[in-house]
N, C-alpha and C positions, 0 to 999 in steps of 0.2 A: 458249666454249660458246654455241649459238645458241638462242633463246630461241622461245618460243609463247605468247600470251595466249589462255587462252579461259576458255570460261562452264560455270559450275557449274546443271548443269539438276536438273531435279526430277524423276525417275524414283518411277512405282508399285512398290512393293516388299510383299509379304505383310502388306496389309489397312494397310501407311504409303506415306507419300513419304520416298522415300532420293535423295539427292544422286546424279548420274551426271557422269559429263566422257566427252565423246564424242574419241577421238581417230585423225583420217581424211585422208586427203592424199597428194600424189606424193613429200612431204618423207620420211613413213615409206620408200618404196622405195626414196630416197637412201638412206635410213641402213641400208638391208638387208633391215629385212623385206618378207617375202610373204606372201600370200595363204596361210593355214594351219598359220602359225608359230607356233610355242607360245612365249610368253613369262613371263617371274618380275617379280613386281611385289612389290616391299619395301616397306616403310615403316615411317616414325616421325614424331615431332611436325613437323607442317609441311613434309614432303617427303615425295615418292612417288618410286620410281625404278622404271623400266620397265627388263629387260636381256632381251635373245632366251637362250630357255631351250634349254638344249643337251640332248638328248637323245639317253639311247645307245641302237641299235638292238637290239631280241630276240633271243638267236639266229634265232629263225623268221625274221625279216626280214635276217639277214646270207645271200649268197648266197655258194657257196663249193664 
């Protein structure tokens, strides 16, 4: 598994500061995503995992 260090920033959030992690790079388009991909973000104590969220199309949007 290949690794990433980064910084926990301070983002303005409704009248506090809330923790942000920015994450941006050519590495994401290695792993697959794109520009407009919806992703599932889980968690539990001390891990986040990011997975590309799979979505199924409407019928409105199946052509046929």
């Amino acid at each position: 598994m290949n690794e990433r260090h980064l910084k926990v920033y301070e983002a303005s959030g409704n009248k506090r500061n809330v923790p942000r992690i920015n994450l941006q790079g050519d590495w994401l388009s290695a792993l697959g995503y794109k520009i407009g991909d919806h992703v599932k973000v889980s968690f539990s104590e001390n891990r986040i995992i990011i997975e590309p969220e799979i979505i199924d199309p409407s019928p409105s949007q199946i052509s046929g």
